[in-house]
PyMOL commands that place a pseudoatom at each C-alpha (Angstrom):
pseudoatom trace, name=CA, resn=UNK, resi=1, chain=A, elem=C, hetatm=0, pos=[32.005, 44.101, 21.845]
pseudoatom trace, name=CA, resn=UNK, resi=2, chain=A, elem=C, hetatm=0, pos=[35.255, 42.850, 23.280]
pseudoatom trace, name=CA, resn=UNK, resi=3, chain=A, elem=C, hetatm=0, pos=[35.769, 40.510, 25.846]
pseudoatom trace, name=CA, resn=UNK, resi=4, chain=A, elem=C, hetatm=0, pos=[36.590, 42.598, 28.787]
pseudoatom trace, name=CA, resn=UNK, resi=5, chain=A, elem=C, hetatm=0, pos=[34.042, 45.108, 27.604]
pseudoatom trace, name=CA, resn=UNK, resi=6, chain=A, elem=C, hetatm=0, pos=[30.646, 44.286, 29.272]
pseudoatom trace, name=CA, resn=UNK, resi=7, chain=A, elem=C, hetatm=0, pos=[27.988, 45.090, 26.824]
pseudoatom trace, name=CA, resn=UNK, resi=8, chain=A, elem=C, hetatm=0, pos=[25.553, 47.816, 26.651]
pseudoatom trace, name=CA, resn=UNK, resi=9, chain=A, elem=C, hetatm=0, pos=[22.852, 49.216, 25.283]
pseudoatom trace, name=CA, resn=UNK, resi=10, chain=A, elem=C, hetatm=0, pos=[20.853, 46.855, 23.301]
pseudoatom trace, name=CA, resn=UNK, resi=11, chain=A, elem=C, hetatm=0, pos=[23.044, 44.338, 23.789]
pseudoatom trace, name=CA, resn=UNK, resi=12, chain=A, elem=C, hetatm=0, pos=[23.063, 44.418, 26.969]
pseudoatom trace, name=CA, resn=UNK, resi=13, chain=A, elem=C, hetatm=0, pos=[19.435, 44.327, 26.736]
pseudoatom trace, name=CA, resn=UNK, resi=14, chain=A, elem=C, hetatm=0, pos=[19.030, 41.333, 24.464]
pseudoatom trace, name=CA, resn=UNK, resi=15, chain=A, elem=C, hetatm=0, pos=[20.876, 39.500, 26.831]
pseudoatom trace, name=CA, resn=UNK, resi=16, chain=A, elem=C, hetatm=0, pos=[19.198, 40.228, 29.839]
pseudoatom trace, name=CA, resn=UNK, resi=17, chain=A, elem=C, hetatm=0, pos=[15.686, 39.855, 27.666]
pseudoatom trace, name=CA, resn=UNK, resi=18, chain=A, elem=C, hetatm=0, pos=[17.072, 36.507, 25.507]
pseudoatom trace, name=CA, resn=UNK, resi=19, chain=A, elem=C, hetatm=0, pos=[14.263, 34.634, 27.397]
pseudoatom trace, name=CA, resn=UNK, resi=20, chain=A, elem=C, hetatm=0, pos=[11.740, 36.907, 26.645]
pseudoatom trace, name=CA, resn=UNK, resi=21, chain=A, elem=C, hetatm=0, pos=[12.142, 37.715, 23.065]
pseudoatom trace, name=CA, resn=UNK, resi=22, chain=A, elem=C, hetatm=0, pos=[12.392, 34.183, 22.361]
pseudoatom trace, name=CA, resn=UNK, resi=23, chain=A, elem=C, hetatm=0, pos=[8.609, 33.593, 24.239]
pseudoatom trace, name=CA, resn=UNK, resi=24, chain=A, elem=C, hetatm=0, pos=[7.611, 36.000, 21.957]
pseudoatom trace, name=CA, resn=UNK, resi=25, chain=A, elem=C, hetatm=0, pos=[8.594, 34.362, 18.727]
pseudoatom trace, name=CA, resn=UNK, resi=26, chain=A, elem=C, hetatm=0, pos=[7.388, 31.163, 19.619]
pseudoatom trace, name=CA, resn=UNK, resi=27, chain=A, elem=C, hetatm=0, pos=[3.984, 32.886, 20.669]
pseudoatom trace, name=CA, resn=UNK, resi=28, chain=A, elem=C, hetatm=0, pos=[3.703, 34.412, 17.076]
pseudoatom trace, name=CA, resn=UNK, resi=29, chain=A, elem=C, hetatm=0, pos=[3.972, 30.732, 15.710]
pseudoatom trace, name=CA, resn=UNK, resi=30, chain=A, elem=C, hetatm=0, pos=[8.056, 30.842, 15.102]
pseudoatom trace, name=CA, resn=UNK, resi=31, chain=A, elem=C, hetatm=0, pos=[7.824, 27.330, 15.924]
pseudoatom trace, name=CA, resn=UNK, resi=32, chain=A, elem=C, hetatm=0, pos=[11.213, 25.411, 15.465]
pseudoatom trace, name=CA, resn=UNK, resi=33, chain=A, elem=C, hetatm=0, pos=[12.692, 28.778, 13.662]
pseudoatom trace, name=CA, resn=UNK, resi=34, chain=A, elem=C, hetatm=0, pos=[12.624, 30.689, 17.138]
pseudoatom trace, name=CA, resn=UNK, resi=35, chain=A, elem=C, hetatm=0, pos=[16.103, 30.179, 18.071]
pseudoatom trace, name=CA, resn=UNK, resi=36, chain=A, elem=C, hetatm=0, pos=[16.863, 31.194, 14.784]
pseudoatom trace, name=CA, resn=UNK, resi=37, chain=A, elem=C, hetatm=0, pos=[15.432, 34.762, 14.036]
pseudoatom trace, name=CA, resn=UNK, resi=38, chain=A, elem=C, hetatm=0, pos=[16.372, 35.155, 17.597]
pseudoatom trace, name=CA, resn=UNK, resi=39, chain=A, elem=C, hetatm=0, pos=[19.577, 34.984, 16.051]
pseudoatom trace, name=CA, resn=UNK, resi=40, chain=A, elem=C, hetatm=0, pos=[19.037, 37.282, 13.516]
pseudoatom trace, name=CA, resn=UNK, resi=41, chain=A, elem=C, hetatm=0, pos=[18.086, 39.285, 16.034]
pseudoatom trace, name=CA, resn=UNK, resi=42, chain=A, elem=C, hetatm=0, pos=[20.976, 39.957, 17.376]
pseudoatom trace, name=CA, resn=UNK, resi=43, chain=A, elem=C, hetatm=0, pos=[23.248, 40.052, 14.339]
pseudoatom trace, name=CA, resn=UNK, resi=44, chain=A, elem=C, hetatm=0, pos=[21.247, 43.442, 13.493]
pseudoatom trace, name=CA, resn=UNK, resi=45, chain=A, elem=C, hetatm=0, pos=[21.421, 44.445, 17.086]
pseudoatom trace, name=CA, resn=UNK, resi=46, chain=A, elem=C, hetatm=0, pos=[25.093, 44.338, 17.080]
pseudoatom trace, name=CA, resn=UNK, resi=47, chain=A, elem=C, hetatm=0, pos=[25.350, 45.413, 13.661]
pseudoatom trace, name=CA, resn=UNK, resi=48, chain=A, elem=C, hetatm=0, pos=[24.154, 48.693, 14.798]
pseudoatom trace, name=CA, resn=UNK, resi=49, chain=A, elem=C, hetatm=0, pos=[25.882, 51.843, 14.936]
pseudoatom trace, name=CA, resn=UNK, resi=50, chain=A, elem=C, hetatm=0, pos=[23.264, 54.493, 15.791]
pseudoatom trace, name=CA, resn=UNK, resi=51, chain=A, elem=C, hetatm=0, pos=[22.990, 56.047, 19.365]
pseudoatom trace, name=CA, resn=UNK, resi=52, chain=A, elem=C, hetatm=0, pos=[20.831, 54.853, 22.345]
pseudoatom trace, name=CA, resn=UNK, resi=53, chain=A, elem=C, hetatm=0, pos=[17.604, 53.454, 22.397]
pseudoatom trace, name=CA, resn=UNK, resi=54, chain=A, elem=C, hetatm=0, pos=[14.820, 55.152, 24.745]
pseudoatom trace, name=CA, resn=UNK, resi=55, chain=A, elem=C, hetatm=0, pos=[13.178, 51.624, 25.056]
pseudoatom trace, name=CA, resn=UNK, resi=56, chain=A, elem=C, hetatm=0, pos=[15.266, 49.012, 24.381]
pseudoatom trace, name=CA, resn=UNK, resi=57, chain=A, elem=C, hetatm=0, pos=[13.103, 46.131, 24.826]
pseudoatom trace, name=CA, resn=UNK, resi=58, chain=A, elem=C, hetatm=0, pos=[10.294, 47.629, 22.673]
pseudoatom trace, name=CA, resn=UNK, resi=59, chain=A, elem=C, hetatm=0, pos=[13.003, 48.514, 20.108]
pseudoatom trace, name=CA, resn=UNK, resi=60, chain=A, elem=C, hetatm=0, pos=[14.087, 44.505, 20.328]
pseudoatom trace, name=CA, resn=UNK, resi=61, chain=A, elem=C, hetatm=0, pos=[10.149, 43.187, 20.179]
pseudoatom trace, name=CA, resn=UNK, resi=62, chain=A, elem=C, hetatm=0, pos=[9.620, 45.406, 17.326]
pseudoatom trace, name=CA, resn=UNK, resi=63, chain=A, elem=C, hetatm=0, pos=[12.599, 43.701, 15.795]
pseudoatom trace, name=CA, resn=UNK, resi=64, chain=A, elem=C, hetatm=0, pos=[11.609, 40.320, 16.163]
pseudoatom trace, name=CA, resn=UNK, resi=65, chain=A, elem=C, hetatm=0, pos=[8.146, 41.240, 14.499]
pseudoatom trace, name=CA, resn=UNK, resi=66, chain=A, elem=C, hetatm=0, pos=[9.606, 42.448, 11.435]
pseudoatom trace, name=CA, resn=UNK, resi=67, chain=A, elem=C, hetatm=0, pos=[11.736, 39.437, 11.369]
pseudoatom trace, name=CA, resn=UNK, resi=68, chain=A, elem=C, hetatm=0, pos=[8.978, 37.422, 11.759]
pseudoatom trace, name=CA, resn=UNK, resi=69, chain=A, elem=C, hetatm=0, pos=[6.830, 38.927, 9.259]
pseudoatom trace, name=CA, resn=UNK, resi=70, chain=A, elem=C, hetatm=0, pos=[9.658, 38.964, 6.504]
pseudoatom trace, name=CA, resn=UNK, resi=71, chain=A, elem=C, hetatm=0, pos=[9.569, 35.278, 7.212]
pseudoatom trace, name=CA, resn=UNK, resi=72, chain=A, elem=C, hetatm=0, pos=[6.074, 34.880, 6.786]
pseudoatom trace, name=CA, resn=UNK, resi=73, chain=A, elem=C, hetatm=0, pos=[5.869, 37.183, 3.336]
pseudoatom trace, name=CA, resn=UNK, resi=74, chain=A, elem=C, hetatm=0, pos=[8.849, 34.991, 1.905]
pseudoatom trace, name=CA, resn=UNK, resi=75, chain=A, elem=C, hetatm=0, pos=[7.117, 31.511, 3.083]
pseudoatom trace, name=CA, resn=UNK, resi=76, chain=A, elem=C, hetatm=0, pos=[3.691, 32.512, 1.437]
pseudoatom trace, name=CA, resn=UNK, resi=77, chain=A, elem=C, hetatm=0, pos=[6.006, 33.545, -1.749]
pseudoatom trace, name=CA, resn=UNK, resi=78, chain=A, elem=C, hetatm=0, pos=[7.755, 29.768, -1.877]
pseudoatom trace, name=CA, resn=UNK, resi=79, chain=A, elem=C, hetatm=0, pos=[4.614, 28.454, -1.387]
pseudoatom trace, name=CA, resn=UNK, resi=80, chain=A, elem=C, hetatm=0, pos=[2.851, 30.372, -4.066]
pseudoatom trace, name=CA, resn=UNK, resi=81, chain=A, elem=C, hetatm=0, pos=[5.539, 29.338, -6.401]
pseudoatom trace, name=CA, resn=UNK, resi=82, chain=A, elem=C, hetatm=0, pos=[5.336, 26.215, -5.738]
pseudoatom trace, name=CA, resn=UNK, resi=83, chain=A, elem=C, hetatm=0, pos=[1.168, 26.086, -6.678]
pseudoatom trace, name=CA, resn=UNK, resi=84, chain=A, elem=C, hetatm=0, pos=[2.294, 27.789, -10.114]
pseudoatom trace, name=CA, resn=UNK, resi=85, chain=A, elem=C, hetatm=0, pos=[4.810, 25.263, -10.762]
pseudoatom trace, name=CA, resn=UNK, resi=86, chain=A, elem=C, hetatm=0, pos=[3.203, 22.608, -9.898]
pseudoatom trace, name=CA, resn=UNK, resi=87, chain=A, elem=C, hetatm=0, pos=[0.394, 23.813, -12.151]
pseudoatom trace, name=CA, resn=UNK, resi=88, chain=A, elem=C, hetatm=0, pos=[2.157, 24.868, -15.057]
pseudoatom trace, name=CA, resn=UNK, resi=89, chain=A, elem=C, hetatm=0, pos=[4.128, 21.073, -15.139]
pseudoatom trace, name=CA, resn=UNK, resi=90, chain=A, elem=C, hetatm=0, pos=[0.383, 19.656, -15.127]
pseudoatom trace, name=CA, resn=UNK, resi=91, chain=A, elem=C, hetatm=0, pos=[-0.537, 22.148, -17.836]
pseudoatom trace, name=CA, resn=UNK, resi=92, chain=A, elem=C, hetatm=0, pos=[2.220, 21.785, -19.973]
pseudoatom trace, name=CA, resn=UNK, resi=93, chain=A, elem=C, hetatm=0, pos=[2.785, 18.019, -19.239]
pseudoatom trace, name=CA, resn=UNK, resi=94, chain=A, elem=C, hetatm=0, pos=[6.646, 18.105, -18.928]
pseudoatom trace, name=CA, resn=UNK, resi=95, chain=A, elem=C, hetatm=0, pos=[5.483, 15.899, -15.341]
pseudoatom trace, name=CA, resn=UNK, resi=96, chain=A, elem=C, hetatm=0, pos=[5.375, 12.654, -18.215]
pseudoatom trace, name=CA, resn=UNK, resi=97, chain=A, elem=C, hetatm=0, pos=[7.870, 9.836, -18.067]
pseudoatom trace, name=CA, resn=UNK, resi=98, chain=A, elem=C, hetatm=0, pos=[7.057, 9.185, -21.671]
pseudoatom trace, name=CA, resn=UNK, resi=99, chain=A, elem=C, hetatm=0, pos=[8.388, 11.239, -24.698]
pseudoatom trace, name=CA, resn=UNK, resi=100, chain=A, elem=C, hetatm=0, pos=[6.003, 13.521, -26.851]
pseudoatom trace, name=CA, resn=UNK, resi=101, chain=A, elem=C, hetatm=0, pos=[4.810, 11.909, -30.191]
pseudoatom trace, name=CA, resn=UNK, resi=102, chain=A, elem=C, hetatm=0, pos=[7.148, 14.479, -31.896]
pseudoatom trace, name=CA, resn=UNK, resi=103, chain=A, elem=C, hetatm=0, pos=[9.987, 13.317, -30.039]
pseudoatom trace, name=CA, resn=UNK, resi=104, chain=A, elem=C, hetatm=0, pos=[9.280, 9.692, -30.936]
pseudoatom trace, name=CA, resn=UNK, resi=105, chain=A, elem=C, hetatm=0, pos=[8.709, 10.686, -34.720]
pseudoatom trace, name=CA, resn=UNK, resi=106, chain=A, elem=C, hetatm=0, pos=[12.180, 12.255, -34.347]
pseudoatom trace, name=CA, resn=UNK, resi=107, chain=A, elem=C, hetatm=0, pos=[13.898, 9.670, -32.820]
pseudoatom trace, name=CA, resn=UNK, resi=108, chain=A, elem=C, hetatm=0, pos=[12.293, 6.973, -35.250]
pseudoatom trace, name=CA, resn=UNK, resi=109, chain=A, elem=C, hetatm=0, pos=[13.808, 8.867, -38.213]
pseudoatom trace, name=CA, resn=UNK, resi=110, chain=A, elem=C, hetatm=0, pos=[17.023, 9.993, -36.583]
pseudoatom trace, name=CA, resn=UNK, resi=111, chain=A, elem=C, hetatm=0, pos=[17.543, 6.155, -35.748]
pseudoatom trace, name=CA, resn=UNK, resi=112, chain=A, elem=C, hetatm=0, pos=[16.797, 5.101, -39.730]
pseudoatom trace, name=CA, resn=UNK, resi=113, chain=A, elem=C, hetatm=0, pos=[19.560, 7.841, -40.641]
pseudoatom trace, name=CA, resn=UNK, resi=114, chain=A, elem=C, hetatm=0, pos=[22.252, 6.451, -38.256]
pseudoatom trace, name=CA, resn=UNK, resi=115, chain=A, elem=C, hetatm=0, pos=[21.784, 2.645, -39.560]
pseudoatom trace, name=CA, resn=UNK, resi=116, chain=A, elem=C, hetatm=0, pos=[21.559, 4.222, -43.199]
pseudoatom trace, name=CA, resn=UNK, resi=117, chain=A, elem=C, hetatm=0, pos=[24.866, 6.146, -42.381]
pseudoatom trace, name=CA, resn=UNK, resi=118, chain=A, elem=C, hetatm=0, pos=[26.611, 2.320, -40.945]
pseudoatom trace, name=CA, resn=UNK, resi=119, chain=A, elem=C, hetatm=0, pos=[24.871, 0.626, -43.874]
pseudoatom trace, name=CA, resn=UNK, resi=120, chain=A, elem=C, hetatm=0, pos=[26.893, 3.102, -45.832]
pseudoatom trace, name=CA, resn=UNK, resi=121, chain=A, elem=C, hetatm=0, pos=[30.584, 1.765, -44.041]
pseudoatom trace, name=CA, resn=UNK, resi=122, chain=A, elem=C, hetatm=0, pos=[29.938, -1.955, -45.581]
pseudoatom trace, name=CA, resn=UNK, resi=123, chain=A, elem=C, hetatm=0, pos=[27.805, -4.734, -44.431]
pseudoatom trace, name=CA, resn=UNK, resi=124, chain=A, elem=C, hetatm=0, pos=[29.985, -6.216, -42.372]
pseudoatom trace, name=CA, resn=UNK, resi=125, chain=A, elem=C, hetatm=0, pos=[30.755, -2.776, -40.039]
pseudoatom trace, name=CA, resn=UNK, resi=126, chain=A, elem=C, hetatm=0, pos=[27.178, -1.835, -40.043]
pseudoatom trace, name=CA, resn=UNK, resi=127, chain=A, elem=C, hetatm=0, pos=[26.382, -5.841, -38.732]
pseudoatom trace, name=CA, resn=UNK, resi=128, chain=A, elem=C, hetatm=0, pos=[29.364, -5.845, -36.055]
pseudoatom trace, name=CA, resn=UNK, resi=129, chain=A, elem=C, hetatm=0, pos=[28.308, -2.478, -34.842]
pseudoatom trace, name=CA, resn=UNK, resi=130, chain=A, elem=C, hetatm=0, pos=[24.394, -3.502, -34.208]
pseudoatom trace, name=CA, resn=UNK, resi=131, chain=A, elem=C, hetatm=0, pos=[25.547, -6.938, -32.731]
pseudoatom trace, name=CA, resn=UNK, resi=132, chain=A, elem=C, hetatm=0, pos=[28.035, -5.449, -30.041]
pseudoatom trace, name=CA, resn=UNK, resi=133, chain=A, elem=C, hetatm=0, pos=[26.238, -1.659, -29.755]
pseudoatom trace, name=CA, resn=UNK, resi=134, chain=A, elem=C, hetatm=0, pos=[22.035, -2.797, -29.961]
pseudoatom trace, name=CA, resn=UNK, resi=135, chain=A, elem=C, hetatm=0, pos=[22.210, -6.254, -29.692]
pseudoatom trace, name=CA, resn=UNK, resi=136, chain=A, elem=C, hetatm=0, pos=[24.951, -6.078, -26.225]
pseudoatom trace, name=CA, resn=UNK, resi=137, chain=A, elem=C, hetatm=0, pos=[26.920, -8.728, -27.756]
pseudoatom trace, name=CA, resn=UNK, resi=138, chain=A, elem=C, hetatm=0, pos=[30.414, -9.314, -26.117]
pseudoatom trace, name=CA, resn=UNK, resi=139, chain=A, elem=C, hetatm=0, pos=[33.247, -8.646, -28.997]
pseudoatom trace, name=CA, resn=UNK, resi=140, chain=A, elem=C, hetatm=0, pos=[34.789, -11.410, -28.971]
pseudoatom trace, name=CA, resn=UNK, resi=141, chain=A, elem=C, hetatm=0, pos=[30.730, -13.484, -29.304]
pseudoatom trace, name=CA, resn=UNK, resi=142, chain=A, elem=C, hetatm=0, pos=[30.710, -11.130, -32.274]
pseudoatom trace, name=CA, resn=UNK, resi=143, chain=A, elem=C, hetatm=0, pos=[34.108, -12.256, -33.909]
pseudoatom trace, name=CA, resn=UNK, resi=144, chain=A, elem=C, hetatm=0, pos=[32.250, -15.598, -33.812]
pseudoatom trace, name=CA, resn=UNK, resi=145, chain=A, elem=C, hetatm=0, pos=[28.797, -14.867, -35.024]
pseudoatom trace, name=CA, resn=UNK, resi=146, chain=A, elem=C, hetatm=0, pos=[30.332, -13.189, -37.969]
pseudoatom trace, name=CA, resn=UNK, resi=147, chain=A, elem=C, hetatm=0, pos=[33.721, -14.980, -38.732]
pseudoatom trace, name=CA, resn=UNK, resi=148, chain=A, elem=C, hetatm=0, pos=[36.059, -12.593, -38.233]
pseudoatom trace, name=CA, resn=UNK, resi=149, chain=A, elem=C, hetatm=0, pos=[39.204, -11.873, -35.810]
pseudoatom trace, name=CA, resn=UNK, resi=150, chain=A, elem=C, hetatm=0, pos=[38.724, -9.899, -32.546]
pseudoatom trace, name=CA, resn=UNK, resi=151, chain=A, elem=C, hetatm=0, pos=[40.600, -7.387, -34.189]
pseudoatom trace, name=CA, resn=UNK, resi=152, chain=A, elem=C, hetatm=0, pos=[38.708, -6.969, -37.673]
pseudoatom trace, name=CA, resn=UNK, resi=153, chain=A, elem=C, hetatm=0, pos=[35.861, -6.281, -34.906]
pseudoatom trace, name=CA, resn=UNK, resi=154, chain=A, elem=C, hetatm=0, pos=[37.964, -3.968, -32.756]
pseudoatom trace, name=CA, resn=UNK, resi=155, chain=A, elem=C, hetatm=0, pos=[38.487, -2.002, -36.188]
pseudoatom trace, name=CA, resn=UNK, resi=156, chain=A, elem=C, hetatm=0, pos=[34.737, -2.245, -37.232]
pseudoatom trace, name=CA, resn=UNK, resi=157, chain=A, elem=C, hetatm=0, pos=[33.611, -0.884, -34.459]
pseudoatom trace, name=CA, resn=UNK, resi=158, chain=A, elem=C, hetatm=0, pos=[36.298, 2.298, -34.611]
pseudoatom trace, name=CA, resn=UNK, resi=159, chain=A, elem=C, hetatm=0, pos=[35.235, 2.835, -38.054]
pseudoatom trace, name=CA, resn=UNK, resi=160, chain=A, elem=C, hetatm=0, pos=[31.831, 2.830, -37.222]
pseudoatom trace, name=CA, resn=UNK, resi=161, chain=A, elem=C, hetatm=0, pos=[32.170, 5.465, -33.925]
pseudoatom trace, name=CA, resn=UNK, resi=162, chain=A, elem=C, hetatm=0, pos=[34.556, 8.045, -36.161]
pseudoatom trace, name=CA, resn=UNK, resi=163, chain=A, elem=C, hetatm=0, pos=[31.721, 7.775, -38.469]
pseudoatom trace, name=CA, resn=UNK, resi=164, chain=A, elem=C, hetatm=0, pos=[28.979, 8.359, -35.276]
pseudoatom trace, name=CA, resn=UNK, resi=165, chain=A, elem=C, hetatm=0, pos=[31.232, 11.218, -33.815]
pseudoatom trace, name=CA, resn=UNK, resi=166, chain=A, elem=C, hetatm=0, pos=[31.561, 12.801, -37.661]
pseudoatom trace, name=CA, resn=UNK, resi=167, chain=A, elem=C, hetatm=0, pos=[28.260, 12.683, -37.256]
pseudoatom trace, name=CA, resn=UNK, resi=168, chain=A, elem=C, hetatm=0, pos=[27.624, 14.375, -34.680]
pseudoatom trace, name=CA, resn=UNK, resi=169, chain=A, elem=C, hetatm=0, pos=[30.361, 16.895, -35.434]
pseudoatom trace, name=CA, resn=UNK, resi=170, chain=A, elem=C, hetatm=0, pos=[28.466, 17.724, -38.356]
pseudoatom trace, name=CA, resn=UNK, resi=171, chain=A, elem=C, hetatm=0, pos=[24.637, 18.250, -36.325]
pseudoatom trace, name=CA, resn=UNK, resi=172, chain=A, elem=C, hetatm=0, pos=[23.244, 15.792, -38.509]
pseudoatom trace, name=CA, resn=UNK, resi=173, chain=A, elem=C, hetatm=0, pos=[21.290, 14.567, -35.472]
pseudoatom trace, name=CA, resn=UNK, resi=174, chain=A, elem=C, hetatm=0, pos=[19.783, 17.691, -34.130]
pseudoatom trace, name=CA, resn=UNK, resi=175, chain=A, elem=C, hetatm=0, pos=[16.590, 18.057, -33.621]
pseudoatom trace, name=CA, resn=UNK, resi=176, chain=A, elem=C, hetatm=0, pos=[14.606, 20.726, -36.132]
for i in range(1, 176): cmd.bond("trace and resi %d" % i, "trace and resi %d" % (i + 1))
show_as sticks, trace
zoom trace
């Protein structure tokens, strides 16, 4: 429809019944959404390249009940995934904030194998790694504890994370 154009047909008729149809939705329980399947209304009304329409205004209510009732049959769908989800996380207990007791066995053993791995670098790296990386010592508390210039510990600690990312590289730490 241009602008100069004055519509017609059912456009012209939503527009002269805009009022009307939209009583109607709300009356079928539309609520809030009214004003937007009204909408949709009219996108497939002017979307429309068929011929006339004996009743127009039939032709639009009939419209806005389909609408309406796709919107209904996808709302009862959302909400009946929703129960199975909900049901299947209470099942399966993936809902838990704590780790399964495999997980924990797994992570217990997978933690031994790192320190065995830094125990396997020299005393000394495996100790400056734990103080700064478990324990949250600053590096420079560590150079301290241990005796040792900040950059002995600065080189420690690379030594120890190309070992860690080797590691890694290698899937030594995945999971069975």
């Amino acid at each position: 429809m241009s602008e100069t154009t004055p519509p017609s047909g059912l456009e012209a008729a939503f527009l002269a019944h805009r009022e009307t149809l939209l009583r109607f939705l709300r009356a079928r329980g539309a609520g809030e959404a009214a004003e937007d399947l009204l909408h949709e209304v009219w996108l497939r009304v002017s979307a429309r390249d068929s011929g006339p329409v004996a009743a127009p205004l039939a032709y639009l209510h009939s419209v806005a009940n389909s609408l309406m009732i796709d919107r209904y049959r996808s709302q009862q769908k959302a909400q009946a995934r929703e129960r199975e989800w909900s049901a299947a996380q209470t099942l399966t207990g993936e809902a838990s904030p704590q780790p399964s007791a495999e997980r924990e066995v797994f992570a217990a053993r997978e933690a031994a194998r790192v320190l065995a791995m830094l125990d396997g670098l020299g005393a000394r790296v495996a100790r400056v790694f734990r103080l700064h990386r478990v324990e949250g010592m600053a590096q420079k508390d560590v150079a301290r504890e241990v005796g040792i210039g900040l950059s002995t510990v600065e080189g420690d600690l690379r030594k120890a994370y190309r070992a860690l990312e080797e590691w890694k590289r290698h899937g030594e730490g995945e999971e069975p």
